[in-house]
FINU-189566 format. One record per residue (C-alpha): chain; x, y, z. Coordinates in steps of 0.1 Angstrom, whole numbers. Layout:
 mol    xx    yy    zz
   A     X     Y     Z
...
END
This chain:
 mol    xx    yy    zz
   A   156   -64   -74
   A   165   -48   -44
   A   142   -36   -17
   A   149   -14    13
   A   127     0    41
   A   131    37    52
   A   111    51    86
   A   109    83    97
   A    95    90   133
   A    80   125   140
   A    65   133   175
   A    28   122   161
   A    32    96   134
   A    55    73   118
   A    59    77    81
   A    70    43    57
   A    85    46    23
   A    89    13     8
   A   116    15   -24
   A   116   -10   -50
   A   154    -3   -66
   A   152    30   -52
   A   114    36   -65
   A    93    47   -43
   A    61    23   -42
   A    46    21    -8
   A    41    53    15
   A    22    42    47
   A    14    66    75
   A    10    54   109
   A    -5    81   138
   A    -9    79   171
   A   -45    89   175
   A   -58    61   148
   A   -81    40   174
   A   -93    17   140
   A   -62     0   121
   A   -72   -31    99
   A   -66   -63   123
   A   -74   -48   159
   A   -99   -68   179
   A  -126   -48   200
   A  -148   -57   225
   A  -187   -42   217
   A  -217   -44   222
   A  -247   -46   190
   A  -264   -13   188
   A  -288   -27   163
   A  -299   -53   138
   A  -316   -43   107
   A  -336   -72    93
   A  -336   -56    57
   A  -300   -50    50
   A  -291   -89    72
   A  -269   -67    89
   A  -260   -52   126
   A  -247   -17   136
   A  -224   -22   165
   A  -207     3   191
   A  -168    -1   181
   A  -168    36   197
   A  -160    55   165
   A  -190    83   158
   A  -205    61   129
   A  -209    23   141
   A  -195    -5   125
   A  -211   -25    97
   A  -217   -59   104
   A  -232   -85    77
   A  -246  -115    80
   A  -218  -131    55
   A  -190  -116    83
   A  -209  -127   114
   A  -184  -164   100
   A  -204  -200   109
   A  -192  -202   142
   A  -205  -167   158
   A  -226  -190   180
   A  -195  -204   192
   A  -183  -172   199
   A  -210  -157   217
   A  -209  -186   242
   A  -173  -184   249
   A  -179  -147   252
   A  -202  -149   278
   A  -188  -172   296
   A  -151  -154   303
   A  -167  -121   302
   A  -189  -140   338
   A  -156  -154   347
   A  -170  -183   344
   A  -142  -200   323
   A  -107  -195   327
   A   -91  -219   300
   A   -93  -201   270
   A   -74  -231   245
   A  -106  -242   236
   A   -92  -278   242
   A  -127  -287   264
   A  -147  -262   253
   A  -183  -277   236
   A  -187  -260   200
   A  -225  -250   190
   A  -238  -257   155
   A  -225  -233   129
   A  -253  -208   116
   A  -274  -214    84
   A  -253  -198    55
   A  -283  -179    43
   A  -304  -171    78
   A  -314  -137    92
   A  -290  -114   114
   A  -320  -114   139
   A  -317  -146   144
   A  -284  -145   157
   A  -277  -109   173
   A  -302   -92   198
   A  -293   -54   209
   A  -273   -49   236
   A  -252   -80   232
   A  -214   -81   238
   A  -196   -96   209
   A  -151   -98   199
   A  -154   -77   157
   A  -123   -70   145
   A  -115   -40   117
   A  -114   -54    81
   A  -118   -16    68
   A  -109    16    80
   A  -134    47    87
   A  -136    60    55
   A  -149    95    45
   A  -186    93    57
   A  -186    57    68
   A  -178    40   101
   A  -155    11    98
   A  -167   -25    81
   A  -163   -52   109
   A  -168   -89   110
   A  -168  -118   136
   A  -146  -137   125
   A  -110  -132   137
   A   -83  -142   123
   A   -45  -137   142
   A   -23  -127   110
   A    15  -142   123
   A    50  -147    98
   A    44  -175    87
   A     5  -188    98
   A   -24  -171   106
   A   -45  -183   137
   A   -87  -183   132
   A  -103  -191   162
   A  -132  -218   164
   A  -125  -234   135
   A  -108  -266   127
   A   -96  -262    91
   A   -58  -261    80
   A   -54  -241    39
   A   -26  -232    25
   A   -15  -202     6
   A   -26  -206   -32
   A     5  -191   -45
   A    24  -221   -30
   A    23  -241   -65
   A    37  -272   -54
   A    14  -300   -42
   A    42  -321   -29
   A    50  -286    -7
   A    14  -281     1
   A     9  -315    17
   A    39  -314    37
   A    26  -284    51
   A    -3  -297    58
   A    11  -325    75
   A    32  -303    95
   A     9  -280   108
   A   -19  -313   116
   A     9  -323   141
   A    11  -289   157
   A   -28  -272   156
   A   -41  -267   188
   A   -78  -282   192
   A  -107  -252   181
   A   -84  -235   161
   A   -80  -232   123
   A   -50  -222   102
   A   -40  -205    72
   A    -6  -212    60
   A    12  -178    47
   A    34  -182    11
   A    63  -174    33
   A    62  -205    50
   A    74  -224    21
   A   103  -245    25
   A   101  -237    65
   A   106  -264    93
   A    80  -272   118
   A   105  -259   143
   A    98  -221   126
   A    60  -230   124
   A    60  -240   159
   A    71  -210   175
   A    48  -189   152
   A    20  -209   166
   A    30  -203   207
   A    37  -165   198
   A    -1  -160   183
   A   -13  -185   208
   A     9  -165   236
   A   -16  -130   221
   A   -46  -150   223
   A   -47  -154   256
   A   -36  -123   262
   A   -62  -108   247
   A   -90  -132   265
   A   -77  -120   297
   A   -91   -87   289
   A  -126   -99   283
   A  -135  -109   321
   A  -155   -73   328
   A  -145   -54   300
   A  -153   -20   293
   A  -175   -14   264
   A  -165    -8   239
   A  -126   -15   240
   A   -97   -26   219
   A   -86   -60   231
   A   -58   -66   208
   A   -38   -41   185
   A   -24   -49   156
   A    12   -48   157
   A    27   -13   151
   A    27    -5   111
   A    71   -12   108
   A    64   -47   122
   A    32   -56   105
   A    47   -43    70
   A    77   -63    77
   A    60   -93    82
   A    34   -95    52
   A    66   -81    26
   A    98   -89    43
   A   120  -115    22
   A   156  -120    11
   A   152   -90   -17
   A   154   -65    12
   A   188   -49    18
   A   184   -25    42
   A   161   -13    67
   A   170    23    78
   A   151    41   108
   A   158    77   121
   A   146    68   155
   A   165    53   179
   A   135    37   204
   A   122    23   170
   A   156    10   154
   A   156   -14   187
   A   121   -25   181
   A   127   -36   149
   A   156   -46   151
   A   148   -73   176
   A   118   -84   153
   A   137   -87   124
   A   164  -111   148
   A   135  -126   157
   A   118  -140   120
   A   149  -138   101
   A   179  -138   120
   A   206  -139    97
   A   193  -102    84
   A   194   -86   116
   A   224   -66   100
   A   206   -46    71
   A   190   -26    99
   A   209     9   108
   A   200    40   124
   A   198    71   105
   A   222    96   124
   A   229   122    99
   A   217   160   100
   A   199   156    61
   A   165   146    69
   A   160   107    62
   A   133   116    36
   A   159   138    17
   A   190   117    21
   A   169    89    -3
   A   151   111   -25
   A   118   100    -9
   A   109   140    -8
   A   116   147   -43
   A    94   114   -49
   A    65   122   -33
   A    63   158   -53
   A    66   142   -83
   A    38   110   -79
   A    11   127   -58
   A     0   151   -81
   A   -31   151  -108
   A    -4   148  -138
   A    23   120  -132
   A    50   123  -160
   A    72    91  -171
   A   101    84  -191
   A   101    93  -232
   A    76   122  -228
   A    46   102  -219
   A    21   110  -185
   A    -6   103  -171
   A   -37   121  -159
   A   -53   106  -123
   A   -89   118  -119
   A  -112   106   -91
   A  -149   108   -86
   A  -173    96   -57
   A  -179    61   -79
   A  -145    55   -95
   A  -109    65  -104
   A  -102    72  -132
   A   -68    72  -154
   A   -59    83  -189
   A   -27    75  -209
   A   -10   101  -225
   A    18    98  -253
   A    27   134  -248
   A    48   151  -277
   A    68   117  -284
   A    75   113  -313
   A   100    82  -330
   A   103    78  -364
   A   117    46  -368
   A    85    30  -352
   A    50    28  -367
   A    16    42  -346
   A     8     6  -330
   A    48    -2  -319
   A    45    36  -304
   A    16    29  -285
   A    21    -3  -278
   A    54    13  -257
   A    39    39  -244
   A    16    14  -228
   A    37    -9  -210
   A    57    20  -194
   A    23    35  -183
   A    10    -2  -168
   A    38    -3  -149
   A    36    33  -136
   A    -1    28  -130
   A     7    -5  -106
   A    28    16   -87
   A     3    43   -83
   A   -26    22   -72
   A     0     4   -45
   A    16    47   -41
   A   -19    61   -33
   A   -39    30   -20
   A   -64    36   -47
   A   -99    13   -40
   A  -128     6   -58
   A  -131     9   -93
   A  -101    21  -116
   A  -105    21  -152
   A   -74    29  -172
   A   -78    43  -204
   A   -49    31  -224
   A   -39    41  -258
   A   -59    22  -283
   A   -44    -1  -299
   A   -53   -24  -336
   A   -35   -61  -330
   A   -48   -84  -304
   A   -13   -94  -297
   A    -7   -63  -283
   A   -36   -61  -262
   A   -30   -90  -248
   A    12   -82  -243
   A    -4   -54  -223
   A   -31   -70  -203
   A    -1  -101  -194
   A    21   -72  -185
   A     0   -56  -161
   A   -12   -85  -141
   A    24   -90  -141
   A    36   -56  -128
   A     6   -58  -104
   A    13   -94   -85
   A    34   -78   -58
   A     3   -58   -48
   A    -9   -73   -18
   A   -45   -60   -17
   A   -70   -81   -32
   A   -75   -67   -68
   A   -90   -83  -104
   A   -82   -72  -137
   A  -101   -73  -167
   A   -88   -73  -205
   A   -93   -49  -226
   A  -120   -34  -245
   A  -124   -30  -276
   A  -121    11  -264
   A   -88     3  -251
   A   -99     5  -212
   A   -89   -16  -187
   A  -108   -18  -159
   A   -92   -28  -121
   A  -116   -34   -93
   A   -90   -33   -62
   A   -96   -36   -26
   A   -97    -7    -2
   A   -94   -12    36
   A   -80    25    41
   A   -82    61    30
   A   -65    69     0
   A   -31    85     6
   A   -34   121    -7
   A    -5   139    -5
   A    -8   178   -18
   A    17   182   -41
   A    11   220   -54
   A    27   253   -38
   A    20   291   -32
   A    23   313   -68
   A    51   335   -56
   A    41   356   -86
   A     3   365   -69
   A   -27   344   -63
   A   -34   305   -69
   A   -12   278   -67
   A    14   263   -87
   A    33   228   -97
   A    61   222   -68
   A    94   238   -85
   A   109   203   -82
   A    85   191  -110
   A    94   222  -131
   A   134   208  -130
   A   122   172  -145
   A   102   190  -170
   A   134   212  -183
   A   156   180  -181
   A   126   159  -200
   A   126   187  -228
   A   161   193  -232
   A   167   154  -234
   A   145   150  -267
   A   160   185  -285
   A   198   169  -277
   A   179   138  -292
   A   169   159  -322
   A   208   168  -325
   A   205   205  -319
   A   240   212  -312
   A   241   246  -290
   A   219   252  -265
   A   207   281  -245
   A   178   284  -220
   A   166   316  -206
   A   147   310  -175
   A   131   334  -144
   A   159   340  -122
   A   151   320   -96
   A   150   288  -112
   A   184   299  -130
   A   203   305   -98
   A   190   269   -89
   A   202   253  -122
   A   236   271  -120
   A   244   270   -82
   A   265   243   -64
   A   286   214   -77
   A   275   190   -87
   A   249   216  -105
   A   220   204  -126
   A   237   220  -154
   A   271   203  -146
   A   252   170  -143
   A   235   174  -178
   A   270   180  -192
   A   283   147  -178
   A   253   128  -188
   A   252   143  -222
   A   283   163  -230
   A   269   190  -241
   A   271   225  -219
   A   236   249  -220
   A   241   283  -217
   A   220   294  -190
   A   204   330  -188
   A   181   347  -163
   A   153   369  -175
   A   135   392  -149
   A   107   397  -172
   A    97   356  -174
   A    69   344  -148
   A    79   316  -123
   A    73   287  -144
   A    85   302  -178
   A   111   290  -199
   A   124   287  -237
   A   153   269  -255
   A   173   285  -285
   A   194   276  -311
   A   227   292  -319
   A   208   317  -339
   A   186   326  -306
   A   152   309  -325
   A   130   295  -296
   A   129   256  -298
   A   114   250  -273
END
């Protein structure tokens, strides 16, 4: 499995494309004039606490304000406030925590009055993005996400990653990081950091400990309200919650950028520093990996897949919601239930990369095609979990009905990435599938007649499309012929809309 990391920098945004063996599975977006990225740390003051929701609305200077609950305010808030206060007054300078005096933690189930008055400055940082109608979801209890560790302030616990399955591992990392913890601060020990020395650990710690104080510095006469620590820019903070020794390659069309990440990959895994290159052709980066062709083929409402079968991705305000299709597939040799049972398993793994594609949140329920044997059901439920544990957003699934839907409850920190897939109808009003998606259809169709052992082949096609098919070398048609030794007579027909096409036998009877 390889993994590779393409960038491309444009004068307002960065855009990400994360391939899985040269899949695309992860398209992030990262613009300049996004104030609220999940991890930044703000400086604000409570507008208001509402007794019956045990919740505050607080200035993060967004137009809605933040939503802060009770449960988020974390046990130590009290702590916080304090310490707060008393940089914010300049009235302490060490901010290690090493003599600081910790108050009581809060009563798991008090009242948000009891703890927040209006007006009151208090550190929130961004667990989930503005989105559509809704300010941003905050809470009070930060956490400084680094490789290997993550730093949470006022606390004195040490955890370690549940996927580590080793207890012998677990306890040595314990051990470790006991040695190294600073007084007043917890920490959360990242999957990566299996198998690491305390050396590695170590310097982790002195780099978030190094942004900590960084970021108190900011708090003696701050202005309200004000980011006091940014999250690191989306290349590094992707790198460092998916980077491992499956990447090959990390290519970036900027140059500015290419240094940056350069030095941070030298910096948490040296001996990869190499895999990162600069982008220096004229063919757009996007183009040169078929990320472009990708993205007009996975963002639209219909989502087509190997063997004939799609999918159809509907959403509403409560839910998502996807249906399996088998399409005209048809196989002989196979009953109903092995057919579906196929079908199924190419579909749960298409789906996992759509939810990870689109940063679908909320509710998704999937409805497969039904299916008699238990066996199976469960094949496909074990197959989807599988497909979906390199997801890194929280997410549950449960089995499947007796309806054949799964449902997927999956977390949601950002807007949905909706990329508009369909183009102007040359041929008058409305819009139409992106011509890219008409080629895979054609190839798709002419796949299953070859299948079916027709042995000559023509297609008549608008001319447009046939000039595509036809033109260049290696052509489409040329390519089909080396993939399948078999030539198709082309021919273009003036009266045929855009998307209209037919395949004929050697007697010229449609086929297709």
């Amino acid at each position: 499995m390889d993994k590779e990391l393409i960038i491309r920098s444009e004068s307002s945004a960065v855009d990400f494309a994360l391939l899985k063996d040269g899949k695309l599975i992860e398209l992030n977006k990262d613009e300049d004039d996004n104030n609220f990225n999940v991890g930044d740390i703000m400086i604000a003051k409570i507008r208001k606490a509402v007794p019956g929701l045990n919740a505050a609305f607080v200035n993060v200077g967004y137009t809605k304000d933040g939503f802060l609950h009770y449960h988020d305010l974390g046990p130590q808030v009290s702590s916080l406030l304090k310490f707060i206060k008393r940089v914010s007054t300049g009235k302490l300078k060490d901010y290690s925590l090493k003599n600081f005096t910790f108050e009581k933690d809060i009563d798991k189930n008090g009242s948000i009055t009891d703890v927040l008055k209006s007006n009151q400055s208090l550190l929130v940082q961004i667990v989930k993005e503005p989105i559509s109608t809704k300010g941003p979801r905050i809470s009070s209890e930060l956490s400084l996400p680094g490789r290997y560790i993550v730093l949470v302030p006022f606390s004195n616990r040490i955890s370690v990653s549940q996927k580590i399955e080793s207890k012998e591992e677990k306890d040595r990392l314990k051990r470790l990081v006991k040695s190294i913890k600073p007084k007043g601060f917890g920490v959360i020990v990242r999957t990566v950091a299996e198998g690491k020395k305390v050396a590695e650990l170590d310097k982790d710690l002195q780099n978030l400990m190094g942004r900590w104080t960084a970021m108190c510095k900011k708090l003696y006469k701050p202005h309200y309200p004000s980011k006091v620590l940014g999250e690191l820019h989306r290349a590094s903070s992707l790198l460092r919650d998916v980077f491992n020794d499956t990447f090959t390659s990390i290519t970036v069309d900027d140059e500015t950028l290419y240094t940056q990440i350069k030095d941070y990959v030298s910096e948490i895994a040296p001996s990869k520093e190499s895999i990162v290159k600069l982008h220096q052709s004229n063919v757009p980066i996007f183009e040169k990996f078929g990320i472009e062709r990708q993205i007009k083929t996975s963002f639209g409402r219909t989502v087509s897949m190997s063997k004939g079968a799609y999918l159809v991705i509907e959403h509403t305000e409560a839910m998502h919601v996807i249906d399996v299709n088998s399409g005209n597939r048809s196989n002989k040799s196979k009953n109903q239930e092995d057919t579906a049972l196929e079908v199924n398993l190419i579909s749960a793994t298409e789906i996992a990369r759509q939810l990870r594609l689109r940063d679908m949140g909320g509710i998704i329920v999937v409805d497969f095609i039904d299916m008699g044997k238990a066996e199976n059901r469960k094949t496909l439920f074990d197959h989807l979990k599988q497909e979906m544990s390199d997801d890194r957003a929280k997410h549950k699934i449960l089995p499947p009905s007796k309806f054949g839907l799964i449902q997927i409850t999956r977390q949601r920190v950002r807007p949905e990435m909706n990329i508009k897939t369909r183009e102007e109808n040359p041929n008058g009003d409305g819009e139409i599938e992106a011509p890219i998606i008409l080629i895979q259809k054609i190839k798709a169709d002419l796949e299953r007649l070859i299948k079916k052992n027709h042995k000559k082949i023509t297609l008549s096609t608008h001319p447009f499309i046939s000039a595509f098919l036809t033109k260049g070398f290696p052509s489409p048609r040329s390519q089909w012929f080396f993939d399948h030794k078999r030539w198709v007579k082309i021919i273009p027909r003036d009266a045929y809309t855009y998307l209209e096409y037919h395949f004929h036998d050697k007697d010229g009877k449609v086929i297709r």
